[in-house]
C-alpha positions as CSV (number, residue, x, y, z in Angstrom):
1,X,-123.5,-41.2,-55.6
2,X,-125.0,-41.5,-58.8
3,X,-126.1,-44.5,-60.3
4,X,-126.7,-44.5,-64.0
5,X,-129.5,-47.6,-65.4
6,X,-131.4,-46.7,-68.9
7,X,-134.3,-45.9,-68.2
8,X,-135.3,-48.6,-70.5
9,X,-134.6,-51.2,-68.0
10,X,-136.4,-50.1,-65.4
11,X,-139.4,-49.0,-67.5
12,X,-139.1,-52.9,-68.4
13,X,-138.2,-53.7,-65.1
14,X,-141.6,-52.0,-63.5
15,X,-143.8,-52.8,-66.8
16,X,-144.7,-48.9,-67.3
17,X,-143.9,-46.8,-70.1
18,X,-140.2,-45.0,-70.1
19,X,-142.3,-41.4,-69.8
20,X,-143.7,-42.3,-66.9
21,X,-139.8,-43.6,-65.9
22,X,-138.8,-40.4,-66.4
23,X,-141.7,-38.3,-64.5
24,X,-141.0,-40.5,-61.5
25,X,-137.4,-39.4,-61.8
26,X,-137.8,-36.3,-62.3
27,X,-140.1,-35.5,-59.4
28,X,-142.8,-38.2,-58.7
29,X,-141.3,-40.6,-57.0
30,X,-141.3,-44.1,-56.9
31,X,-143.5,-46.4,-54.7
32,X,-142.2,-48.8,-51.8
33,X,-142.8,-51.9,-53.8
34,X,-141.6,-49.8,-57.0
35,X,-138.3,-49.4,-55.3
36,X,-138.6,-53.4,-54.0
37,X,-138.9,-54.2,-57.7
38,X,-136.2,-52.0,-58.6
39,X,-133.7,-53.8,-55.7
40,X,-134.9,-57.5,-56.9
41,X,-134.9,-57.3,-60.8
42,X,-132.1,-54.6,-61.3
43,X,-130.1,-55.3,-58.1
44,X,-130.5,-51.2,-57.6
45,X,-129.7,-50.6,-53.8
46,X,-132.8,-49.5,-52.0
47,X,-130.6,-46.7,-50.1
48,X,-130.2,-45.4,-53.7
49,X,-134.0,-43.8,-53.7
50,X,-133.3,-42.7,-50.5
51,X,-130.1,-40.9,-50.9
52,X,-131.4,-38.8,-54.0
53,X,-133.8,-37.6,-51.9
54,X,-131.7,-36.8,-49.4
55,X,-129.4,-34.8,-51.9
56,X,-131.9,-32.9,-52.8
57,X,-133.9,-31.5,-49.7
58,X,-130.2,-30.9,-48.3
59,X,-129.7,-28.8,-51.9
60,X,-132.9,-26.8,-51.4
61,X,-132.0,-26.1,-47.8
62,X,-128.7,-24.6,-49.1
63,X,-130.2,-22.2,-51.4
């Protein structure tokens, strides 16, 4: 499932800069309370980190 939020909001959302939005996206991760943040100020389902991650070690298993 994909969920699509600019990542503008959540750059505002978190109080970081939209680069570092987009290096967590792209591979770093976001923190527990990140993702808590995310759920309370956004309304972004926690599962939502979760099942990216999920997507993508079952992609790299594939290949």
């Amino acid at each position: 499932m994909v969920h699509k939020i600019r990542q503008k909001a959540i750059a505002d959302a978190l109080n970081i800069s939209i680069s570092t939005v987009y290096r967590k996206i792209k591979g770093l991760g976001f923190t527990q309370q990140e993702v808590y943040e995310l759920n309370q100020k956004l309304d972004i389902p926690v599962h939502t980190f979760y099942d990216e991650i999920e997507e993508t070690i079952e992609h790299k298993h594939a290949q």
